[in-house]
N, C-alpha and C positions, 0 to 999 in steps of 0.2 A: 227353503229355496236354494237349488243349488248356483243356481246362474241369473242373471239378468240379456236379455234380447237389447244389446242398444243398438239403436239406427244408425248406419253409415253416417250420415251425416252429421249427427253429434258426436260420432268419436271422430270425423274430420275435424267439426269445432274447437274438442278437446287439445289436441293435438297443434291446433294452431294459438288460440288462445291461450297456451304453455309456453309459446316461444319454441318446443324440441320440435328437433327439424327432424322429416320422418323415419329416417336411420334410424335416429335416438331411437325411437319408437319401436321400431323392427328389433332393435337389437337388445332391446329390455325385455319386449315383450312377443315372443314367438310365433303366437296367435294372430299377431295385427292386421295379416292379410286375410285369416279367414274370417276376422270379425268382422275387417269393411264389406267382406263377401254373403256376411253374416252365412257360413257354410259351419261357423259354429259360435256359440253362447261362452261367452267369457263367464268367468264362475266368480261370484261375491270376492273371495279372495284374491283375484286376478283383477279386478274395478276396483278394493281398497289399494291395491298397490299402483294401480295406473292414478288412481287420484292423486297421490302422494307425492308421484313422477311428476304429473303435470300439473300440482298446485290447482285442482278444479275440487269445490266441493263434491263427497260423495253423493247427494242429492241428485245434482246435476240426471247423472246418469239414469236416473226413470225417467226424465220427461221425453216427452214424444219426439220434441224437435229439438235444432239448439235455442236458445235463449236471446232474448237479445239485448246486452249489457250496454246502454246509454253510458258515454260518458257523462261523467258530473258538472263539466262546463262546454258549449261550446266546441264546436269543429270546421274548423278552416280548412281542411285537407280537401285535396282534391282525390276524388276518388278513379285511380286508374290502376291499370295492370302493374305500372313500375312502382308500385310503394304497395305491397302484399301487407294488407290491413284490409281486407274487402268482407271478414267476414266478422271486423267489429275488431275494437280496442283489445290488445293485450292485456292477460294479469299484469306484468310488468307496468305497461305505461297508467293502470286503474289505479294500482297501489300505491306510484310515484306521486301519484294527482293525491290522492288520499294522505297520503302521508305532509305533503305541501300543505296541505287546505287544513289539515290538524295542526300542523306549527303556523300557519299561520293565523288561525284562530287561536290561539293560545297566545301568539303575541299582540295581536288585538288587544285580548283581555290586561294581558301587563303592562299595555300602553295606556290603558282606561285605568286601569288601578292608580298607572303610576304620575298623569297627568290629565287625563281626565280625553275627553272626546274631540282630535282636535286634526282632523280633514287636513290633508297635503297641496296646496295650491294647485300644482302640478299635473296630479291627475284626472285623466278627461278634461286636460287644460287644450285642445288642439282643438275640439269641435268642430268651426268650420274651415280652419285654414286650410292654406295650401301645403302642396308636400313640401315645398323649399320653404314656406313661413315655418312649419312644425319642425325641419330636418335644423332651420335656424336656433331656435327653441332649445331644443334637447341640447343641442352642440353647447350653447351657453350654458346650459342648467349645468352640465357633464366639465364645463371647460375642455372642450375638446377640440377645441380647433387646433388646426394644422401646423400651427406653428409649436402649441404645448404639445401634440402627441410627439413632435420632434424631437422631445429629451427622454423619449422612451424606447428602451433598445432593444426591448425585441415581443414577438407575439404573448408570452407570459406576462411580460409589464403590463403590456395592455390591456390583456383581458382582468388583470390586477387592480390597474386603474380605474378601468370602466366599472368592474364590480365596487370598489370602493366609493365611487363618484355616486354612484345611485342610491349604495346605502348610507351615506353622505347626507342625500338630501332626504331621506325616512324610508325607501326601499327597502326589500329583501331577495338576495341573490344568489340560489343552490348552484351548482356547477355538478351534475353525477354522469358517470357511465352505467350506472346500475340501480338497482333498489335497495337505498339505503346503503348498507356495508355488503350485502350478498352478493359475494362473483359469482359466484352462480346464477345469478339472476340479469346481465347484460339487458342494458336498452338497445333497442335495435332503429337507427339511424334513419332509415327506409319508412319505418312506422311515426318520427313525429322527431323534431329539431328543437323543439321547446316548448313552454306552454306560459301563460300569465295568468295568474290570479288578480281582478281586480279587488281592491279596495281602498275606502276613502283615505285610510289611514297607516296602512300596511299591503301595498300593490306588493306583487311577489312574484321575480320571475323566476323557471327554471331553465336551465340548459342541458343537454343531450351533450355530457363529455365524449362520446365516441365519435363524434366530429372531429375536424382536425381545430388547432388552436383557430389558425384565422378564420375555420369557419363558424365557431365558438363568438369571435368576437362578433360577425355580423350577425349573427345570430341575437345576440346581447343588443345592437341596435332594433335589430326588427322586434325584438319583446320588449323595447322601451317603448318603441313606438307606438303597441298596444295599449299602455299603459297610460300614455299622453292621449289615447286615443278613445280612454275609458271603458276600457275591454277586457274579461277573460275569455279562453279560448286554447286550444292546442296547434299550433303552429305547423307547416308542410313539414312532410318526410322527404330524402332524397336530396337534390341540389337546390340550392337555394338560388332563386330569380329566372326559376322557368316550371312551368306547367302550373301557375296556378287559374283556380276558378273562382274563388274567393275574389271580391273587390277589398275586403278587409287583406287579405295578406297580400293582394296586389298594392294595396297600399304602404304598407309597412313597408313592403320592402324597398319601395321607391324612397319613402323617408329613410331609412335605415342603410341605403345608396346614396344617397345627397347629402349624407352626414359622413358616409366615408370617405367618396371620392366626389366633392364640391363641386360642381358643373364649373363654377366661374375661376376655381383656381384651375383645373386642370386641363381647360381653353387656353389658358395663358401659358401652364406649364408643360404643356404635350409637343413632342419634336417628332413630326412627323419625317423627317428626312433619316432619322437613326433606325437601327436595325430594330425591328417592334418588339422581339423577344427581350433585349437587353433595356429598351424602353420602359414594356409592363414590370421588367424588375424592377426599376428606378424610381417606376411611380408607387409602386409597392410599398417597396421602402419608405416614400413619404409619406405614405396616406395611412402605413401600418395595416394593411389589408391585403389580402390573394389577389392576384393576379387576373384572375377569373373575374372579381366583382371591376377591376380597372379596366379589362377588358369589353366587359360588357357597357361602363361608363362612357369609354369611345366611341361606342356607337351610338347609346343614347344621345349623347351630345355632337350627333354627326361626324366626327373626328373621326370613325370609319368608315367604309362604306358597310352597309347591309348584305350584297353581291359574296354570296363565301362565309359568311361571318361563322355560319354554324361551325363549319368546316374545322375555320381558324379556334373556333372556341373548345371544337374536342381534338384539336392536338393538342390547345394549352393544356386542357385537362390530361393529357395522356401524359406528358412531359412533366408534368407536378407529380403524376403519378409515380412515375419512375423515381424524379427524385426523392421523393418520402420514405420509395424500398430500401433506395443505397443509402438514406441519413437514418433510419428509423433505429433506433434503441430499443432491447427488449431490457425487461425487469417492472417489476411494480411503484417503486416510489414509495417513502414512508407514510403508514396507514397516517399517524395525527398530523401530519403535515398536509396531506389531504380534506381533511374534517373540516377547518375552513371556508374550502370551497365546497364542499360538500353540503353542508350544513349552514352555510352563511356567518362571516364573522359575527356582523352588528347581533343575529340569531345566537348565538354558541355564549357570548358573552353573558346575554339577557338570560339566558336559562340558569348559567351557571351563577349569576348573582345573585338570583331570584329563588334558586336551590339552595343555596348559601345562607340568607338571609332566612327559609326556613319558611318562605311562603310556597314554593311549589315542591313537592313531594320527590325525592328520590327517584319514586316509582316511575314518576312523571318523566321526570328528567330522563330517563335510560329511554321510556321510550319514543321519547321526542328527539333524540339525538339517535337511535336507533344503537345503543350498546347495551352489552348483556350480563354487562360487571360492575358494578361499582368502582371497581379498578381503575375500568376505562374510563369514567368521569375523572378520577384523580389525575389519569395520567395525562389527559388530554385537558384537564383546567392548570396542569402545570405546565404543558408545552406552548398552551395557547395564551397567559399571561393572564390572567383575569383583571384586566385593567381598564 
C-alpha cells in the first residue's frame, strides 16, 4: 500500500483536534491542499509524519469519517461560532481531563489508605439554596470576605489564597497553561476556562493559566461553585459572564459574582458622582477582582443603567487591553516554582511522602507529576519542602 485516500473532513478533524493552526499544516506538510482537494493520496509515510505533528493515533486515518471523542465528564459550553471547539474537544483539553482524573484517583486511594473513607461536608453542600445563600457559604468556608481579602496585595496573593483556602478545607487545585510540562502543547482559552472534578472526598478543580490572573481568580470562584453545587463538568471558553446556555454555568457564575463583588456592600460602597473609570478601579481594588466583573455587578445591582451598557463594557475591555500590552513582561518564570500550582501543593506533597515512605512507586510518581527524571523529583521535593 503506497498511500491511504483520507477524506477532507477527517484531515480537517485532524488538523483541529491538534490544536496546529492551518499554516502549521501547510508549512509541514506541502501536499495539504491537495489532500483536502483529495487531487492526491498522501502516502503511509506522509500520515505517519502528520500523526506525529498532530498527536492523532495512526488508526484514526482509515476510518471513513471523523470520530466523535466524548468528553469524559460533562459540558457546559455553549456551542457558538466565538469559542472554535464545534468539532469536538481538543487533544489538549482530553489529556488535561485525563491526567486530572488519574491524580485524582490516585489521591482518593491514599486518602482511603491513609484514613479511611471519609465525605467532605461541603460538597453538593448548596442543593437548593439561593445564589447569595451559596455565594454566602463559600465566602465563609474560603474566609473570604472583603475585609480579609483587604490584606492581600495583589492578584497573585489571591489566587494564592484562594487555592490554599480550598485545599485547606480537603480540595485539589491545578493552575496550567498547558499539558502537563509540554509548551508545546498550549491550552487554548476560547475552548474551555476550567473544569471540576466531582468527588465525595477529593473534589478537584482546574484552571486555564492562559487567562489573565484576575481572570484566573473568578474563574477559581465559578469551579468552587461547582463543587458546592456537586458537579463535574468543563466550564465556558471565552469571556467569562456572557454567552452562556448552560443554567449550570449561568449559575456559577452568579455565585462566583456575589462572592466577588457582594451586592449589599457594593450599594453601599459605589459613588456614582466620580468619574466611573477611576471608580471601577477603586472597586477593583477592594473586591481584588477585574473591573469587567465590578462593572457588570453595577448593573446587576441597578447601579447602572442597561441603556449603553454593552457599549461601556467593550471599551472597559479595550482599555485593559491596552494596558496589559504596555505592563506585560516577557520571560518564563522558574519551571519548580511553577509545579505548585501546576500540580497542587496539598497534591505534590502527598506523592512525594507517599514515594518516600516507599508505598507508591517511582514510576508512579514521575508520571503523576508528569516529569521524566528522577532528578526532577529530587529537585522539585527539595524546592518544594517536604513538610
Amino acid at each position: 500500500m503506497d498511500g491511504i485516500a483520507v477524506s477532507a473532513p477527517l484531515l480537517t478533524w485532524v488538523q483541529h483536534r491538534s490544536g496546529r493552526s492551518e499554516q502549521e499544516i501547510r508549512n509541514q506538510f506541502g501536499g495539504w491542499e491537495d489532500w483536502l482537494k483529495t487531487e492526491r493520496i498522501p502516502s503511509l509515510k506522509e500520515l505517519e509524519k502528520l500523526a506525529t505533528f498532530t498527536r492523532v493515533p495512526f488508526g484514526y486515518f482509515f476510518l471513513p469519517e471523523p470520530p466523535v471523542e466524548e468528553l469524559p465528564i460533562p459540558d457546559f459550553r455553549s456551542r457558538n461560532t466565538a469559542n472554535d471547539y464545534e468539532l469536538g474537544a481538543s487533544s489538549e483539553l482530553l489529556d488535561t481531563i485525563y491526567i486530572s482524573q488519574r491524580r485524582q484517583a490516585w489521591y482518593e486511594d491514599y486518602l482511603q489508605d491513609l484514613n479511611g473513607y471519609t465525605p467532605l461536608p461541603f460538597v453538593g453542600s448548596a442543593g437548593d439554596l439561593s445564589v447569595e445563600e451559596t455565594a454566602r457559604t463559600i465566602t465563609a468556608a474560603l474566609n473570604y470576605e472583603v475585609n480579609t481579602r483587604a490584606k492581600l496585595s495583589n492578584s497573585d496573593a489571591v489566587r494564592h489564597y484562594l487555592t490554599d483556602q480550598f485545599e485547606k478545607l480537603g480540595g485539589l487545585v491545578m493552575i496550567n497553561s498547558m499539558v502537563g510540562n509540554n509548551t508545546q502543547r498550549p491550552l487554548n482559552l476560547k475552548e474551555f476556562r476550567g473544569f471540576s472534578l466531582h468527588s465525595a472526598t477529593a473534589p478537584l478543580v482546574f484552571i486555564n493559566a492562559q487567562d489573565t490572573k484576575n481572570g484566573q481568580i473568578f474563574s477559581l470562584l465559578h469551579e468552587f461553585a461547582h463543587i458546592w453545587r456537586g458537579e463535574s463538568g468543563v466550564s465556558q471558553g471565552g469571556e467569562p459572564l456572557r454567552s452562556r446556555d448552560s443554567d449550570s454555568e449561568r449559575w456559577c457564575d452568579s455565585v462566583a459574582a456575589e462572592i466577588a463583588v457582594p451586592a449589599t456592600d457594593v450599594k453601599r460602597t459605589f459613588n456614582p458622582k466620580d468619574d466611573l473609570t477611576g471608580e471601577l478601579e477603586r472597586l477593583a481594588r477592594r473586591y481584588k477582582c477585574s473591573t469587567l466583573v465590578v462593572l457588570l455587578r453595577l448593573r446587576d445591582c441597578a447601579l447602572l443603567s442597561e441603556d449603553g451598557f454593552w457599549e461601556r463594557y467593550d471599551h472597559e475591555a479595550k482599555r485593559l487591553l491596552r494596558l496589559m500590552a504596555s505592563t506585560s513582561k516577557a520571560g518564563g518564570g522558574d519551571f519548580y516554582n511553577s509545579q505548585p500550582f501546576r500540580i497542587g501543593r496539598k497534591l505534590s506533597h502527598a506523592i512525594i511522602r507517599d514515594t518516600q515512605a516507599g508505598r507508591t512507586s517511582m514510576t508512579e510518581a514521575l508520571r503523576l507529576l508528569q516529569f521524566g527524571r528522577i532528578s526532577m523529583f529530587d529537585a522539585y521535593t527539595e524546592r518544594l519542602g517536604n513538610t
